[in-house]
Every structure is written in structure tokens, then in C-alpha cells.
C-alpha positions as CSV (number, residue, x, y, z in Angstrom):
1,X,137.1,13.3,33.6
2,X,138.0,12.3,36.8
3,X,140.6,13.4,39.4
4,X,142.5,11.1,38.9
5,X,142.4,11.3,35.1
6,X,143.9,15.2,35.7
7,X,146.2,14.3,37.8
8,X,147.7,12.0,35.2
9,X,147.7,14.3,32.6
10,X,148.8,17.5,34.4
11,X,150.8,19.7,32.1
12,X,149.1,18.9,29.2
13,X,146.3,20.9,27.2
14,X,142.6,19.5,27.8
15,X,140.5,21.3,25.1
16,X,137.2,20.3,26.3
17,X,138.4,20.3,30.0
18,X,139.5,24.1,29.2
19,X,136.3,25.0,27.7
20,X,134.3,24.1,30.4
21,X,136.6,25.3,32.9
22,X,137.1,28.4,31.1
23,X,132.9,28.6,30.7
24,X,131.5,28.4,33.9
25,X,133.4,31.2,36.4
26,X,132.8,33.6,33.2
27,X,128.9,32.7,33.1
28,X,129.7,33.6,37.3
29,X,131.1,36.9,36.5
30,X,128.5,37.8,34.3
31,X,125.6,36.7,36.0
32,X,126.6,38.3,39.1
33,X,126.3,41.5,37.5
34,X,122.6,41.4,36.7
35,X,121.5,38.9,39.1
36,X,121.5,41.1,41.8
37,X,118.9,43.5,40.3
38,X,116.3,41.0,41.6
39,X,117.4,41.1,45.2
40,X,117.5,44.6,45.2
41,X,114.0,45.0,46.7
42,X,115.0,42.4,49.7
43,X,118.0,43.9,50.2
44,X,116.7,47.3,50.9
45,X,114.4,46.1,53.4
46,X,117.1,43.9,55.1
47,X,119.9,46.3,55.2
48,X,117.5,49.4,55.5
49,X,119.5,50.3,52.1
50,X,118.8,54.1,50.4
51,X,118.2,54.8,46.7
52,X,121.7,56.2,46.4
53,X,123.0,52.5,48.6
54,X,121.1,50.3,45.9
55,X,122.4,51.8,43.4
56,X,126.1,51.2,44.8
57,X,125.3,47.8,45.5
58,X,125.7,47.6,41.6
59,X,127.9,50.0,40.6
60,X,130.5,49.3,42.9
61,X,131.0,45.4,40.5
62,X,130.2,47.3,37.4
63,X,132.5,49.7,38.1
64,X,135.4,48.5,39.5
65,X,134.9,45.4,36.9
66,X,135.1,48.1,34.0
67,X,138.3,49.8,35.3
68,X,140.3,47.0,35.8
69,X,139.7,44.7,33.0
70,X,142.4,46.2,30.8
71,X,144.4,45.7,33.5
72,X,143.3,42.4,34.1
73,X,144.4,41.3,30.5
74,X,148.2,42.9,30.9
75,X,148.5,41.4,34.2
76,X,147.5,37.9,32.6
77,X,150.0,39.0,29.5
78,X,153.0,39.6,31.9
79,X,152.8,37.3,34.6
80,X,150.4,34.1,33.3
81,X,147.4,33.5,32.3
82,X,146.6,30.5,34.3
83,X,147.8,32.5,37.3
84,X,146.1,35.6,37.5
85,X,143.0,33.8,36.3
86,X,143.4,31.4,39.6
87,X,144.1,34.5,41.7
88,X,141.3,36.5,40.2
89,X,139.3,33.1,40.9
90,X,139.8,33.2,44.6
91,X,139.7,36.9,44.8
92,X,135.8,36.5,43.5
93,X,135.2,33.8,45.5
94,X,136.8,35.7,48.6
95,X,134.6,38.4,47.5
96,X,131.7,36.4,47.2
97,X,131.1,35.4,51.0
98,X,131.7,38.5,52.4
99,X,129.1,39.8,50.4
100,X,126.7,36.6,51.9
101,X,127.7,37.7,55.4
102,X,127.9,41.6,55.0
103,X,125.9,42.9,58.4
104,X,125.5,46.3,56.3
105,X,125.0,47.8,52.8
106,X,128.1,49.7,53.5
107,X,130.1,46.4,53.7
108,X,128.4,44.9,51.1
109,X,129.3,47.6,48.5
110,X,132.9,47.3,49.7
111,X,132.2,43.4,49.3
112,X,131.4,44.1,45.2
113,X,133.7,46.5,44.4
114,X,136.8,43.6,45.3
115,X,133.9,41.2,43.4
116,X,134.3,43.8,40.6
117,X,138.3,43.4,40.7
118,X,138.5,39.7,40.6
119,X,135.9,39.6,37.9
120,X,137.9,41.8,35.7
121,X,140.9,39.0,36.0
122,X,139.0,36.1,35.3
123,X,136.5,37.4,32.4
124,X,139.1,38.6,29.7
125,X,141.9,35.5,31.1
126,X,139.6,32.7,30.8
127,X,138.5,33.6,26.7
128,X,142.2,33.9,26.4
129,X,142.8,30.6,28.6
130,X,140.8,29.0,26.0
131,X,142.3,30.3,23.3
132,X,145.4,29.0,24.2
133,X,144.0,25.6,24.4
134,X,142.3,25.1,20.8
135,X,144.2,24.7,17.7
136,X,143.3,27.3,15.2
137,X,141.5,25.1,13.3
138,X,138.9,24.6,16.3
139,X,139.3,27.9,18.0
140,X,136.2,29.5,16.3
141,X,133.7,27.0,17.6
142,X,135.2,26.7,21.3
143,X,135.1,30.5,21.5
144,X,131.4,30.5,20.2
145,X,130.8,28.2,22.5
146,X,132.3,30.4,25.2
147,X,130.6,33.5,23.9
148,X,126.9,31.9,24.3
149,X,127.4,30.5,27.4
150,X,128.5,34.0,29.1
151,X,126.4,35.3,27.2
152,X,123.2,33.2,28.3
153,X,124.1,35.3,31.9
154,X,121.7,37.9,30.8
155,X,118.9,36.1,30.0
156,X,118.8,33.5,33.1
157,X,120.3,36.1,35.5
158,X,116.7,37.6,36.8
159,X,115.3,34.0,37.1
160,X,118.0,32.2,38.6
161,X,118.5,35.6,40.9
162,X,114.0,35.3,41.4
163,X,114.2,31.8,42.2
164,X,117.0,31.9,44.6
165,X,115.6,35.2,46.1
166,X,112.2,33.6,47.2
167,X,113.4,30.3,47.5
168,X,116.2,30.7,50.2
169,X,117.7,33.9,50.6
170,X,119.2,36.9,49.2
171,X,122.4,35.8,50.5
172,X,122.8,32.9,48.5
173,X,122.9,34.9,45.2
174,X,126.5,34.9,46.7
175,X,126.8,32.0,48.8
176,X,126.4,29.8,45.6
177,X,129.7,31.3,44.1
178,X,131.5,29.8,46.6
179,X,132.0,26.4,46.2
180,X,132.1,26.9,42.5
181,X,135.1,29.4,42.8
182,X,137.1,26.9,45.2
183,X,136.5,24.2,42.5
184,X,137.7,25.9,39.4
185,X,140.6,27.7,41.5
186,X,141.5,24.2,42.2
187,X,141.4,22.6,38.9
188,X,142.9,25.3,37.4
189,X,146.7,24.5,37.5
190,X,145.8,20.8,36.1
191,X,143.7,21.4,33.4
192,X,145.2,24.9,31.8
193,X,148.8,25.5,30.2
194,X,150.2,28.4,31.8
195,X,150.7,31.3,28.8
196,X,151.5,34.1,28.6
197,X,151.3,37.4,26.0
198,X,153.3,40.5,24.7
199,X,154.9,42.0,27.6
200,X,152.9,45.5,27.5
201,X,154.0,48.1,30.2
202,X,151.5,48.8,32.9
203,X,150.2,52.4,32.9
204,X,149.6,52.7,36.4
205,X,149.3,56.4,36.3
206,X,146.2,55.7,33.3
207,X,144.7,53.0,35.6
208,X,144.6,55.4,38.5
209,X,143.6,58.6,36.5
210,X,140.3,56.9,35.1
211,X,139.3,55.2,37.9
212,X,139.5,58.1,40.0
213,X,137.9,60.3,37.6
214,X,135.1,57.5,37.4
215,X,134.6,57.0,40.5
216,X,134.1,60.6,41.5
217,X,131.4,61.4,39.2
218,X,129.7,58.4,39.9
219,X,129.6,59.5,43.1
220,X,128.7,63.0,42.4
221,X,125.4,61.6,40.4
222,X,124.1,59.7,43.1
223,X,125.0,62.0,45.7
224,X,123.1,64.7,43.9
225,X,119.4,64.3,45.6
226,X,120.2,63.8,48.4
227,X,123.4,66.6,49.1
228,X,122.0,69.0,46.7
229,X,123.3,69.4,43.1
230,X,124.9,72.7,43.9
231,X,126.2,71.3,47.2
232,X,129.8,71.6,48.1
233,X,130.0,68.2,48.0
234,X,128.7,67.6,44.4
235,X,130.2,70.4,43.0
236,X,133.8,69.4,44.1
237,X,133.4,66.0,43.0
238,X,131.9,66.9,40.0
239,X,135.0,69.1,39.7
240,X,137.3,66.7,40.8
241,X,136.2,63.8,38.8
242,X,136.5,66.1,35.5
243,X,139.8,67.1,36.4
244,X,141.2,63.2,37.2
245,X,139.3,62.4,33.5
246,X,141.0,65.6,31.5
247,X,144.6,64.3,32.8
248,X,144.1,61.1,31.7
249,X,143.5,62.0,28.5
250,X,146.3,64.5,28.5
251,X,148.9,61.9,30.0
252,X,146.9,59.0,27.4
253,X,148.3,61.8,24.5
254,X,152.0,61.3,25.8
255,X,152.2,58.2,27.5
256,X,154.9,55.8,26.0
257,X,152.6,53.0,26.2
258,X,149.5,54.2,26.9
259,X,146.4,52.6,28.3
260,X,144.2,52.5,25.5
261,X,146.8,53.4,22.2
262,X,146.3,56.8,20.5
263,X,146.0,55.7,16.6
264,X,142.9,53.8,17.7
265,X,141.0,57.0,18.5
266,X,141.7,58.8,15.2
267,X,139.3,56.4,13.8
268,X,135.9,57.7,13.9
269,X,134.4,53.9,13.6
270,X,136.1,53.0,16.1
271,X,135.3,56.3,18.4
272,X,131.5,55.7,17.4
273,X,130.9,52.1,18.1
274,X,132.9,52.4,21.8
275,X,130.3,55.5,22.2
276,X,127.3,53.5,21.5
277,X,128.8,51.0,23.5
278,X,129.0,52.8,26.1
279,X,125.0,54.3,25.9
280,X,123.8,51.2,25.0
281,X,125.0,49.9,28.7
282,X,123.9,52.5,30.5
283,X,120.4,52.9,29.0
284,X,120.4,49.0,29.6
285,X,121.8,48.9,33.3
286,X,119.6,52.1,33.7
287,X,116.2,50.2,33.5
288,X,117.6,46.6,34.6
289,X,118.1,48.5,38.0
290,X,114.7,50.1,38.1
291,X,112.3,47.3,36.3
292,X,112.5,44.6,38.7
293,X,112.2,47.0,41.8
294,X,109.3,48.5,39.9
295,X,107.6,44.6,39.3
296,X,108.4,43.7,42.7
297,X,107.7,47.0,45.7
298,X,105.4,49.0,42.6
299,X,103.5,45.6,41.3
300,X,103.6,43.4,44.4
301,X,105.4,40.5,42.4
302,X,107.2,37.9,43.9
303,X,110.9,37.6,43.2
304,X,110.6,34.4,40.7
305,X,107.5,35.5,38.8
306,X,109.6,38.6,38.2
307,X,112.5,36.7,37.1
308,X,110.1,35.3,34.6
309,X,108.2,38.8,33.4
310,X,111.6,39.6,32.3
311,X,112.2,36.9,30.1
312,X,110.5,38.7,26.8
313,X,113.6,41.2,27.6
314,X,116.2,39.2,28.7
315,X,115.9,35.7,27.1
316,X,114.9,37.1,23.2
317,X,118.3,37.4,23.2
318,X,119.2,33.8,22.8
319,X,116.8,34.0,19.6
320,X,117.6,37.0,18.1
321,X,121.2,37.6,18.7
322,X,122.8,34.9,16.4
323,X,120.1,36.1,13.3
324,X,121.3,39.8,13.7
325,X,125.1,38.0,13.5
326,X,123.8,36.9,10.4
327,X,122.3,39.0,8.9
328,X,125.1,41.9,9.6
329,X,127.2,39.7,6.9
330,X,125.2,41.0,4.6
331,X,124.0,44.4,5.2
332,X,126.5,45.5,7.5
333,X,126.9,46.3,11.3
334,X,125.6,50.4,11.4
335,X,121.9,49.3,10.2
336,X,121.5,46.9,12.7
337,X,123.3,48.9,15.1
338,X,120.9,51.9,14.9
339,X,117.4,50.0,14.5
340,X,118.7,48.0,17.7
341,X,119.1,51.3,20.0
342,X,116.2,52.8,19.1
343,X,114.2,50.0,19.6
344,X,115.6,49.7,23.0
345,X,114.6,53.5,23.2
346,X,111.0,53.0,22.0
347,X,110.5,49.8,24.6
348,X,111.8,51.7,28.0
349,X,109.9,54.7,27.0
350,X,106.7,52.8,26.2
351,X,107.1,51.3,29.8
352,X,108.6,54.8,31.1
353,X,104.7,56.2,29.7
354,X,102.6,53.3,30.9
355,X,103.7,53.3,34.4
356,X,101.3,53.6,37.3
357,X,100.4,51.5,40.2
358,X,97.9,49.4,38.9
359,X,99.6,49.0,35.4
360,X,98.6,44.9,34.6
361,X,101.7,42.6,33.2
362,X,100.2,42.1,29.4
363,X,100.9,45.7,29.0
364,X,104.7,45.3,29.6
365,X,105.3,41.9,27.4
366,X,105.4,44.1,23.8
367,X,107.7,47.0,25.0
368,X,110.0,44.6,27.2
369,X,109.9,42.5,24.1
370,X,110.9,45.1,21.8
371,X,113.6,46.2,24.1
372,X,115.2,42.7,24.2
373,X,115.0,42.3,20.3
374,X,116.5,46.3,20.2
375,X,119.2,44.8,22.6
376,X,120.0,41.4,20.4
377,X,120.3,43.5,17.2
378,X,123.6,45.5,19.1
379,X,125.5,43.5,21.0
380,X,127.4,41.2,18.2
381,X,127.1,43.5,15.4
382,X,128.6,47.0,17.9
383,X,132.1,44.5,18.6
384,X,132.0,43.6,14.8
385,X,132.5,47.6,14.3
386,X,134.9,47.8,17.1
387,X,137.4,45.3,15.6
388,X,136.2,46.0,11.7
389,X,138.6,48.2,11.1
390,X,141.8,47.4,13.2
391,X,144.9,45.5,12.5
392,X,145.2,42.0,13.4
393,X,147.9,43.1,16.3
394,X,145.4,45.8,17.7
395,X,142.7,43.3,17.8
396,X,143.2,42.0,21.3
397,X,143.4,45.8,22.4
398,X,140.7,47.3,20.8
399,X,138.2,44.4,21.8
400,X,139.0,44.9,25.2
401,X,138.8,48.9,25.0
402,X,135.1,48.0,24.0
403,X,134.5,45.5,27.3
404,X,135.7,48.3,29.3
405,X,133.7,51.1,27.6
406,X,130.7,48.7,27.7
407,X,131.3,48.0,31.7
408,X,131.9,51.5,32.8
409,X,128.5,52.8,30.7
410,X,126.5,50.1,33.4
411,X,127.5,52.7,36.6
412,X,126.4,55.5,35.2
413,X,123.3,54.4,33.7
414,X,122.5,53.3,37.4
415,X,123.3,56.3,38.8
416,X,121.4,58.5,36.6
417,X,118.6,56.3,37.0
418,X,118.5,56.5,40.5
419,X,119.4,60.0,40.8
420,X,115.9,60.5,38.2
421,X,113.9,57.8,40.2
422,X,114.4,59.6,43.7
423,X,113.5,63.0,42.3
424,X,110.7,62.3,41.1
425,X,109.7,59.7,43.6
426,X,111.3,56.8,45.8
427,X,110.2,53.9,47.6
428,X,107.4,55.3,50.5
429,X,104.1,54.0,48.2
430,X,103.1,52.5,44.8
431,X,102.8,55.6,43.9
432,X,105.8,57.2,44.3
433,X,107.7,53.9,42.4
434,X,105.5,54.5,39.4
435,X,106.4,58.4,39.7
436,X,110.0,57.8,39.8
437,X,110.5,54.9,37.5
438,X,108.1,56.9,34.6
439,X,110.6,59.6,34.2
440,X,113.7,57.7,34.8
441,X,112.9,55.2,32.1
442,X,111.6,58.1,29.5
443,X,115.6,59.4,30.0
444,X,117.2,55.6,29.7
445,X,115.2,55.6,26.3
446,X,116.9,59.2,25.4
447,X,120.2,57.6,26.1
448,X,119.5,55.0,23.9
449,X,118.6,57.1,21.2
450,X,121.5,59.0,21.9
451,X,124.0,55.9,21.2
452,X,121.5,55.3,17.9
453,X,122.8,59.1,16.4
454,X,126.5,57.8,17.8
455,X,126.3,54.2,15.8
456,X,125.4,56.4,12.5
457,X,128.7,58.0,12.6
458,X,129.8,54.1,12.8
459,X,131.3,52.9,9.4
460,X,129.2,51.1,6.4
461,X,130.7,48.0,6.6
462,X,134.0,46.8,8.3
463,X,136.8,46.4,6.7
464,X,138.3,43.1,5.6
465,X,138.4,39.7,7.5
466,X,138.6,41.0,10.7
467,X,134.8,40.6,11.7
468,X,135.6,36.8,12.9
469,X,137.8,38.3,15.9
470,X,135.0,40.2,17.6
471,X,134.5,37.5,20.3
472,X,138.3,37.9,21.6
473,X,138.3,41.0,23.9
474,X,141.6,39.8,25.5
475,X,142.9,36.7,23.9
């Protein structure tokens, strides 16, 4: 359509228009998150980056992405839709070239973490956004559509991120979200309806008590080699960040409208899956930071062909994900649930045992390969559990209690990860990467298994026709 053709129309809904609209800053917001794993080994070298740095460079997205998204969707509830998702838009963008020009790691993590914020406005608003602009006679399909084009972030991430990494520059992982953003930003107001959703209170105290109490034991974690676990430092943030988490929960319990609603967690299904959820992402984010460093400074790849050694973990997905769909109609969500995680535990340890300096790629393709089939078998059937057993009015809740449990496990799986891989080794040889990334991959795969014994406690089957809702975390 041209822009012309908009113009003409402005005010009125554009289904397809919407879609792809709606499609293409969401496929930004998630592909930002792992593309930067591959231009982590370029980045160190250019910005002189630590372990502990690295690792920031990540979390501060994940992070800051994870705590705000609930807040994202009650700010797109109270005050539009169309317009928070435009401001989140050029937020990101905003975001996006100071990362390109950052002249330091230090900037560049402070560069993320406002990434991280205007990703957590434009992921939940533009599913609802599209929502909005379907009929509910066509609203399945356009939000399937949605959901495998964000989801297709994970598996081109690494070679889109390899390609542009060797090609040009690091800095054009970022640089290329910038004329993109501008143009949605732009089109925005003509193509969407501005909607809007129930008026929910913000709970600002919530929002400040869990990202604070995040934040701090992030830091603690990474901070942990290099101050000293019994440090001052550590141990008061440690403290502190226990303290911030143990109010929240306390002021959650009394709240008038609290942040994530009370009858919610006296379901154990719901509890369960939102746990595995949560160590699902962090075993995942765990080895996505490590693996490509490891092919890359350990191996002596180049930043493309690593893209594509990753693709028997990252693109399987596509294959796999829309069987295990499937197939949880029949069986159920907890099977898959469990078989998926500890797969995903059996391939990073299998990598986490083989490590050395010399180790050759045909080694890697069967455990990378059974961690991406482990991975496909979770990530439909662990939101199918999350909504299974809700009401139709805590459905847009719950789902997006999940996207924040699943974005907040990312930053500590990182920083555990790190925190292992520098104990036990670093960057100075080939060695040293294989000694750290053995051990830190043998604990992703216990974290793993650990959200396997949380998904048994993950009930049978869900409960009546709620399963079809699993794809709207915010709508």
C-alpha cells in the first residue's frame, strides 16, 4: 500500500497493514535480544569489555525488558495502545544508535537497558495492536502469524547477528534498527486504531520493589568473582536485593491492585509452569551467552560460520515447535513440558563434557540438536499451562506474568553463567575458554533439569477452552 493509499484511509482499521506493522518491530525486539550473543567476542576486543561487562551488555535488555513489560501493557491499557507502542517505538530506536555510537561498554550497557524499556512497550502493545484490528473470526490466524514471525527471532538471530558481524561491523547489529524504528513510528498513527483496555491501577511501589530487588542480585552474581563472594559489596547486595524482593511480596499480599493478582498464585499449575518458565530461560540465555564466545575466541570461527553452527539449536525450532503444539492436544502440556527440559539438560551438558580446545564441530551438531528439539517441545506447550487453568478475564494477566517470568530468568542465567565461566577460566587462551565454558554449561544443564522437576508439579492437562489464548500475553 502506498502513502498515499494510508493517507486516504487514515482512521480506519488495515488488517493486513496492522499485521505487518505489528510483525516487524516485534521480530526487532526479539532479535535484539539474542543477536548480540554473536558480537560478543568483537565487542570485548573493541571496548576492552570484562566477563562481568559482557555479560551486562545482555542483561541490562533482558532485564530491564522483563521488569517493565507488565508495565508496558497497563500503560498501553490506560493511555493507548497506538501511543505507547509509537513512544516505545522511538524510545528503541533512540536506544538503538546510542548503542551504535557508544565509545564504551559502560555506555553501551546504559544504551540496552533504555533498549530493554522501549522493548517492553512495543512487544506486549503490538500483539494487542493486532488484536484490535482482526475480527474474531480472523484473529487466530493473524496472531499465529504474529507468533511465528517473533518467534523466527531465535532461530535467524545468531546468523543475521554472524553475517552482519563479519560483514560490516558490530555496530550495525544496532545501526540497522534505526531506520526501521523511524518507519514504523511513522506509519503508526495511519495504519492502527488507537484502543485502549481496562483501566488497571499502576503499582508503582510493585514496579519499583522487583526491579530493585532484580537488579541487585544480578548485580551481586556477577560481581561475585571479581569482589569476592564474601565481599562487603556482595554480601550487601545480596542482602539488599533479598530484602527489596521479600517486600514486594509482602506489599503484592496487600496491595489493592497488585502487580501480578494474588488468586493466580494459589494455583500450583500456574506457580509451576511460571517456575519452569523461568529455568527454562535462564538455562537457555545461560549457554546462548557462552556457546558462541566459545565457537568463536575457543574454536577460532568466524562470526557467520557461527551463526550457522547454531542453526541445529536455534532453527529446529521452526520444525519442531508447531508438532509439539500438536501433539500437546492430545497428551497434554506436562509430558512435553518435562521431556523438553531435560533434553535441553542432556544437550548443554553433553557440550558442557566435550569441551576442550581442539573439540571438532560434528561433535557439537547431536547435543546442540537435542537442545533445540528439548527447547521446541517447551515453549508453546509451558504458555498453554500458564493460561490452562485461568478465567477468560485473567487471561491477558497471566500470559503476561509468564513473558515477564520468562524475561527476567534470561539475566540470571547470564550471570550465573558468567560468574561459573570466569571461575573456572576466562578469556586469556583456548584453554581457559574450554575450562570455563565446561563447568558453566554442566550447571545451565542442572537448571534445566531443575525446571523439568518444576513442570511435573504442572497440571495433567489444562482445563477447558482456554489453551487457544496462549499466544496473547497482553492483548
Amino acid at each position: 500500500m502506498s502513502m498515499t493509499q494510508i493517507r486516504r484511509n487514515a482512521g480506519k482499521p488495515h488488517p493486513r497493514q496492522a499485521l505487518a506493522l505489528a510483525c516487524v518491530p516485534a521480530f526487532m525486539v526479539g532479535l535484539d535480544a539474542l543477536v548480540v550473543t554473536i558480537a560478543l567476542a568483537t565487542i570485548r576486543r573493541d571496548l576492552h569489555a570484562s566477563v562481568a561487562q559482557l555479560g551486562w551488555t545482555v542483561n541490562a535488555y533482558v532485564l530491564s525488558f522483563g521488569v517493565l513489560i507488565l508495565l508496558g501493557a497497563v500503560l498501553g491499557d490506560r493511555l493507548g495502545r497506538r501511543r505507547m507502542f509509537t513512544a516505545g517505538l522511538g524510545i528503541f530506536t533512540a536506544a538503538s544508535a546510542a548503542c551504535a555510537l557508544a565509545p564504551s561498554s559502560t555506555v553501551l550497557i546504559a544504551a540496552r537497558a533504555v533498549q530493554g524499556a522501549g522493548a517492553a512497550l512495543i512487544s506486549p502493545l503490538s500483539l494487542a495492536l493486532v488484536s484490535a484490528a482482526f475480527p474474531p473470526g480472523q484473529r487466530g490466524k493473524a496472531i499465529g502469524i504474529w507468533g511465528a514471525i517473533t518467534g523466527s527471532a531465535v532461530a535467524v538471530g545468531p546468523v543475521v547477528g554472524g553475517a552482519i558481524v563479519q560483514g560490516i561491523s558490530w555496530h550495525w547489529i544496532f545501526w540497522i534498527n534505526v531506520p526501521i524504528g523511524l518507519a514504523a513510528a511513522i506509519l503508526s498513527p495511519r495504519v492502527f486504531e488507537e484502543s485502549h483496555g481496562p483501566r488497571r491501577p499502576i503499582d508503582a511501589p510493585g514496579v519499583l520493589l522487583a526491579s530493585g530487588g532484580l537488579l541487585a542480585l544480578v548485580w551481586a552474581i556477577i560481581r561475585g568473582n571479581d569482589s569476592g563472594w564474601t565481599s562487603a559489596e556482595v554480601l550487601t547486595t545480596l542482602l539488599a536485593g533479598a530484602t527489596l524482593l521479600a517486600a514486594f511480596v509482602i506489599g503484592q499480599s496487600r496491595a489493592t491492585s497488585p502487580m501480578l493478582p494474588r488468586h493466580l498464585f494459589a494455583d500450583r499449575s500456574f506457580v509451576a509452569a511460571n517456575a519452569a518458565t523461568f529455568l527454562l530461560t535462564a538455562s537457555l540465555f545461560g549457554a546462548a551467552f557462552l556457546v558462541p564466545q566459545y565457537l568463536q575466541s575457543g574454536l577460532h570461527h568466524s562470526a557467520i560460520a557461527t551463526g550457522l553452527m547454531l542453526l541445529p539449536w536455534t532453527g529446529v525450532t521452526m520444525l519442531v515447535t508447531p508438532l509439539a503444539g500438536a501433539l500437546a492436544d492430545r497428551i497434554g502440556d506436562r509430558p512435553l513440558m518435562v521431556c523438553g527440559l531435560l533434553l535441553q539438560a542432556i544437550g548443554f551438558a553433553w557440550i558442557g563434557v566435550e569441551a576442550t580446545p581442539m573439540l571438532g564441530y560434528g561433535a557439537l551438531i547431536a547435543p546442540l540438536l537435542l537442545a533445540g528439539i528439548g527447547i521446541s517441545l517447551v515453549f508453546g506447550t509451558v504458555a498453554n499451562a500458564v493460561v490452562g487453568g485461568v478465567t477468560a478475564d485473567d487471561l491477558g494477566i497471566a500470559a503476561a506474568t509468564n513473558a515477564s517470568f520468562r524475561q527476567l530468568g534470561a539475566p540470571f542465567g547470564v550471570a550465573i553463567a558468567a560468574a561459573v565461566f570466569a571461575h573456572a577460566g576466562g578469556f586469556a587462551t583456548p584453554q581457559a575458554i574450554a575450562a570455563g565454558v565446561g563447568p558453566a554449561l554442566l550447571v545451565a544443564g542442572v537448571i534445566s533439569a531443575l525446571g523439568a522437576a518444576a513442570a511435573l508439579q504442572v497440571r495433567a492437562r489444562a482445563r477447558g477452552p482456554m489453551r487457544v489464548a496462549a499466544a496473547l500475553p497482553a492483548s
